[in-house]
C-alpha positions as CSV (number, residue, x, y, z in Angstrom):
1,X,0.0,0.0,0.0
2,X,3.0,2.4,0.9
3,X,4.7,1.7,-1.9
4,X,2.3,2.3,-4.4
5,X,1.0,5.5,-2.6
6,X,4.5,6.1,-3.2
7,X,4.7,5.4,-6.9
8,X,1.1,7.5,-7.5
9,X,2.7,10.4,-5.6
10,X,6.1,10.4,-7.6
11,X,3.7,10.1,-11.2
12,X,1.6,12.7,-9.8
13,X,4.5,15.2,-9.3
14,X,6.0,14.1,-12.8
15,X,2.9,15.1,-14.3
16,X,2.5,18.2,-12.3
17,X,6.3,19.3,-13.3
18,X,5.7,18.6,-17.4
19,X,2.2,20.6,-17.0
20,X,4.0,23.5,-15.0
21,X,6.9,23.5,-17.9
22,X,4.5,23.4,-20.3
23,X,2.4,26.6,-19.4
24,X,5.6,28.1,-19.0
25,X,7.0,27.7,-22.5
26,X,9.8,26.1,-22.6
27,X,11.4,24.7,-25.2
28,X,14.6,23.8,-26.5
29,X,15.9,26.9,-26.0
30,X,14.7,27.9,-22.1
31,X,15.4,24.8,-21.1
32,X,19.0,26.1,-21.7
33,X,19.9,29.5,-20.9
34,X,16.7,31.3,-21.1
35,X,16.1,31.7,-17.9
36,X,17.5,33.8,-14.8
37,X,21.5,33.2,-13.8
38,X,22.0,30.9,-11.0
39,X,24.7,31.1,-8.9
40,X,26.9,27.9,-8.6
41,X,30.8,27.5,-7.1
42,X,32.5,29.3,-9.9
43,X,30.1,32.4,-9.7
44,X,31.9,35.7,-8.6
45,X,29.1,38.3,-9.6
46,X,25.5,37.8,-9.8
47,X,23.1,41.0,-10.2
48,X,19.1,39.9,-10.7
49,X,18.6,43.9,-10.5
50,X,15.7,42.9,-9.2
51,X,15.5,45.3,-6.0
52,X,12.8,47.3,-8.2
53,X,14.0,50.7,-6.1
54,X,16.6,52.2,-3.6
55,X,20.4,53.0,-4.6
56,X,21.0,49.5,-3.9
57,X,21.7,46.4,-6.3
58,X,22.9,43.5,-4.6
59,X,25.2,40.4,-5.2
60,X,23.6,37.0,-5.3
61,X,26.9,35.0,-5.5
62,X,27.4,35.6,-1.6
63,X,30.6,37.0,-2.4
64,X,29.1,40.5,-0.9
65,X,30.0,41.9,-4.3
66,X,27.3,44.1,-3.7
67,X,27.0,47.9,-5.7
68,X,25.8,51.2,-4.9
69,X,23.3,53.0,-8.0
70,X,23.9,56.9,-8.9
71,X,20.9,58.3,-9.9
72,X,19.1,55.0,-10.4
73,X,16.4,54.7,-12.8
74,X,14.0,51.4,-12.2
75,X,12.3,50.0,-15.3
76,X,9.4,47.8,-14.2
77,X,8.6,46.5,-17.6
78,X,11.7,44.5,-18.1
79,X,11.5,40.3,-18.6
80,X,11.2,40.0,-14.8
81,X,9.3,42.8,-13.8
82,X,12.3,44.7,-12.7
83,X,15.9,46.7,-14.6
84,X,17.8,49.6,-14.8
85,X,18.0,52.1,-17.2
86,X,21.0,54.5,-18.0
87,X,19.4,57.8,-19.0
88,X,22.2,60.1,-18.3
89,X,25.9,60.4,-17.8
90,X,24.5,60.3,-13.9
91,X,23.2,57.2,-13.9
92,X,25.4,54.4,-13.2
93,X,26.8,51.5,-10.4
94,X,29.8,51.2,-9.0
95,X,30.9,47.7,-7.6
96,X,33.5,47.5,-5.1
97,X,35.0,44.2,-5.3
98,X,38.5,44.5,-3.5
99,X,40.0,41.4,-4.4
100,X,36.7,39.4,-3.9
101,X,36.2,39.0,-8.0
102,X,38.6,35.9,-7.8
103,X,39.6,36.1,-11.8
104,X,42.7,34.9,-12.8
105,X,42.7,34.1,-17.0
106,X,39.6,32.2,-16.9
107,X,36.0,34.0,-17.2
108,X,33.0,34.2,-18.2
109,X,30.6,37.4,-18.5
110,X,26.9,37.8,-19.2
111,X,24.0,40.0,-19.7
112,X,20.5,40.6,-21.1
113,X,20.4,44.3,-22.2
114,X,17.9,46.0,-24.7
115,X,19.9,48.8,-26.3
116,X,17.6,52.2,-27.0
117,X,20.1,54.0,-29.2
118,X,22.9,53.3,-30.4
119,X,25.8,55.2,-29.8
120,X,30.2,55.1,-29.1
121,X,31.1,53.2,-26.4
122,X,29.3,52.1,-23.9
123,X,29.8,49.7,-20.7
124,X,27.8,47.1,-19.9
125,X,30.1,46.2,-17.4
126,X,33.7,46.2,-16.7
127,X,36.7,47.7,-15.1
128,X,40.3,49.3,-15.4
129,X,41.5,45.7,-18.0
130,X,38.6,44.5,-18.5
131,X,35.2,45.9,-20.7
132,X,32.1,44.4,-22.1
133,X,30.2,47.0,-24.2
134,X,28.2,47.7,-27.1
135,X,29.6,50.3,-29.8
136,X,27.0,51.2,-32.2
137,X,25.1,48.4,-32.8
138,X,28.1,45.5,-32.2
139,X,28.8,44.3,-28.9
140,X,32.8,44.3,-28.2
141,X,34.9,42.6,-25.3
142,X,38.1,43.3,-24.1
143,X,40.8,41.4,-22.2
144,X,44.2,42.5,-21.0
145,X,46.4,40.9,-23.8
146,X,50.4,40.5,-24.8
147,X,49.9,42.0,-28.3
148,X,47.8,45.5,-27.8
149,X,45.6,44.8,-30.5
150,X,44.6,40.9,-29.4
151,X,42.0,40.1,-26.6
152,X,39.9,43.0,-28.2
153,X,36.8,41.3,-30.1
154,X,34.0,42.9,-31.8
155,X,30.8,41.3,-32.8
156,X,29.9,40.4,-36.5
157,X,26.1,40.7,-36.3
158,X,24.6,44.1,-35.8
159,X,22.2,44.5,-32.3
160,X,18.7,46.0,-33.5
161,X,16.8,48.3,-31.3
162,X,14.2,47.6,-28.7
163,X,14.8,44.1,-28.5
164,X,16.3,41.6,-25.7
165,X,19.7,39.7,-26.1
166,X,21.9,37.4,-24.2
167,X,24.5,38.4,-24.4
168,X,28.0,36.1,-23.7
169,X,31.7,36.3,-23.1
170,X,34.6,34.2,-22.7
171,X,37.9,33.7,-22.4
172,X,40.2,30.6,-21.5
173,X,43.6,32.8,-20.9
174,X,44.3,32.8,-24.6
175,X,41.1,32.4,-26.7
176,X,38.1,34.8,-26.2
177,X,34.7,34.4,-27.4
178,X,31.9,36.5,-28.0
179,X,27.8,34.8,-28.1
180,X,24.1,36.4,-29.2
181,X,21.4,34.5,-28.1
182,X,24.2,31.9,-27.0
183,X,24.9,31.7,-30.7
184,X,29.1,31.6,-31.1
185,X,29.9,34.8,-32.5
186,X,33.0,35.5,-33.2
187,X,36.7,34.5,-31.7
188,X,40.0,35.2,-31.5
189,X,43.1,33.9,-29.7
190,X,46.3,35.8,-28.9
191,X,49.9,34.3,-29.7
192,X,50.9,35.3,-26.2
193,X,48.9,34.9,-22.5
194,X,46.3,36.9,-22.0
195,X,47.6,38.7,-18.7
196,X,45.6,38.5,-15.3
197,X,42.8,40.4,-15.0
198,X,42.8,42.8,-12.3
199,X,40.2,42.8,-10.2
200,X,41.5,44.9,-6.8
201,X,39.0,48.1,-7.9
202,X,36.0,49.4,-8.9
203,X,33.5,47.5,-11.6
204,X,31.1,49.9,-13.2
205,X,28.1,48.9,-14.6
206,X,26.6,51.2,-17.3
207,X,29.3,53.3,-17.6
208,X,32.8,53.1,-18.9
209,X,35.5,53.2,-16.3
210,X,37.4,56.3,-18.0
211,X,34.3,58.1,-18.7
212,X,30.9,58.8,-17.8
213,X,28.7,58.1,-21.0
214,X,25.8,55.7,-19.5
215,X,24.6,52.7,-21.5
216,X,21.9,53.6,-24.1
217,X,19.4,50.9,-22.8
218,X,18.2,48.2,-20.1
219,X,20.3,46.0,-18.5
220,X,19.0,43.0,-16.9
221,X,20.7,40.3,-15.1
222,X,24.5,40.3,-15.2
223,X,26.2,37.4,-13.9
224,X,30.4,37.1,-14.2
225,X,32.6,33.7,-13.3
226,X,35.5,32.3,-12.9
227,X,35.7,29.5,-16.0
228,X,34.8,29.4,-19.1
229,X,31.3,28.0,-19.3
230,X,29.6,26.4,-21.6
231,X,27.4,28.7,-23.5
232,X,23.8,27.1,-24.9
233,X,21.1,28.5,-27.5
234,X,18.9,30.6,-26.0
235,X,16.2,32.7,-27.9
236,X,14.5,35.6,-26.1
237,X,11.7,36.3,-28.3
238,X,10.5,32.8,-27.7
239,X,9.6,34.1,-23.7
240,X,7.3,37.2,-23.5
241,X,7.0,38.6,-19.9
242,X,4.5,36.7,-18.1
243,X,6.5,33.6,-18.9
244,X,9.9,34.9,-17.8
245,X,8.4,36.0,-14.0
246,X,6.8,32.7,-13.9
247,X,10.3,31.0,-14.3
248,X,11.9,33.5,-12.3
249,X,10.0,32.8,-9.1
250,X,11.2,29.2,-10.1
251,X,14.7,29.6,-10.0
252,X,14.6,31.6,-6.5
C-alpha cells in the first residue's frame, strides 16, 4: 500500500512538473539559458537587478559583491518585472570588489540588455583591464592581452533596437569568445597569454571606467565567473514577460 501510494505520488508530481513546464513555455531553447542566472561554485558576480527601487543592487553570489546606484532609474517592464535604465551620464553602479572577484585568466561574463540607441562606447560592465560594451550596434569585449591589439573582439552581427539579447563572453587565458542569443559569435586567440585580470577596484556597470557616458538601454541580469562555461542556445523572443516571472519565481 506504501509503496504504491508512493509510486502515485512520484507520477503525480512528474505530471504536475511537465504541466508547469508546459504553461511556462519552454522549449529547446529555455530549457537552456533562457532563464535567470543561477549562482553555482565558480560564480563571482551575480546581479538579478531585481531590488525594483533604492540606490541598492545587490550580489547573489554571496561573495558581498554588492553595488551602490547613482541616480538610479528602475524599469518595471523588463522580462522579470524589474531593470535599470541609464538615462544620463548620472546614472550608473559602482561595484566594489577589492579582491573578492577571484579572476585569474579564466572568465565568463553575461548579460540581457535592450539597447535604446545606439551610440560610441558604452559599458555594460567592466573595469580598469577588462570591458564588455556595445559600440554602435556591435557588442565588443576586451581582455588585458600580450599583443595590444589581441584580446579586443568585436561582434559580426549588428544588435537591433528595442529588442532583448543574451549576451555572452569568454575567455580561457588565450582564446576569447563573443555569443548572441548563446549563438558563437565570433573568436579570436592571442599568440601570447592573456595577462591577469585585475580585479582589486571598482567595476562599473553602465558606464565606462574612464568616462561617464551611460549605457543607451536596459540591462538585466548580469552574472560574471570564474571559468569558461559552456554557452547554450537561447532565444529571447520565444519568452514574453508573463512567462519569464513565472520561471523567475522558479529559479529563487
Amino acid at each position: 500500500m506504501v509503496k504504491k501510494s508512493l509510486e502515485k505520488l512520484v507520477k503525480g508530481s512528474l505530471v504536475s512538473l511537465g504541466v508547469g513546464i508546459g504553461i511556462l513555455g519552454f522549449n529547446k531553447y529555455s530549457s537552456a539559458q533562457c532563464r535567470p542566472f543561477e549562482a553555482d561554485s565558480a560564480t563571482v558576480g551575480l546581479w538579478h537587478l531585481d531590488e525594483g527601487s533604492g540606490d541598492s543592487i545587490y550580489d547573489s553570489s554571496n561573495l558581498g559583491n554588492n553595488g551602490i546606484i547613482f541616480n538610479p532609474h528602475w524599469l518595471s517592464d523588463s522580462f522579470d518585472g524589474h531593470a535599470l535604465t541609464f538615462d544620463d551620464e548620472r546614472s550608473y553602479v559602482s561595484i566594489d570588489v577589492r579582491d573578492r572577484l577571484n579572476l585569474e585568466y579564466e572568465v565568463t561574463v553575461e548579460a540581457w540588455v535592450k539597447l535604446h540607441s545606439y551610440n560610441t562606447v558604452r559599458e555594460i560592465i567592466g573595469g580598469r583591464t577588462f570591458h564588455f560594451h556595445v559600440e554602435g550596434d556591435k557588442i565588443k569585449v576586451f581582455v588585458p592581452s600580450g599583443l595590444e591589439s589581441s584580446g579586443s573582439l568585436r561582434s559580426n552581427t549588428n544588435l537591433e533596437l528595442e529588442r532583448w539579447y543574451y549576451l555572452a563572453a569568454t575567455c580561457d587565458g588565450r582564446t576569447t569568445q563573443l555569443f548572441i542569443n548563446g549563438v558563437l559569435d565570433g573568436a579570436i586567440t592571442d599568440p601570447d597569454e592573456i595577462s591577469p585580470l585585475d580585479h582589486s577596484e571598482i567595476l562599473y556597470m553602465g558606464r565606462c571606467y574612464w568616462r561617464p557616458l551611460p549605457f543607451p538601454g536596459v540591462i538585466d541580469e548580469i552574472r560574471i565567473s570564474n571559468i569558461v562555461r559552456d554557452i547554450q542556445p537561447c532565444d529571447p523572443a520565444t519568452i514574453d514577460q508573463t512567462s519569464w516571472g513565472k520561471i523567475k519565481s522558479l529559479y529563487r
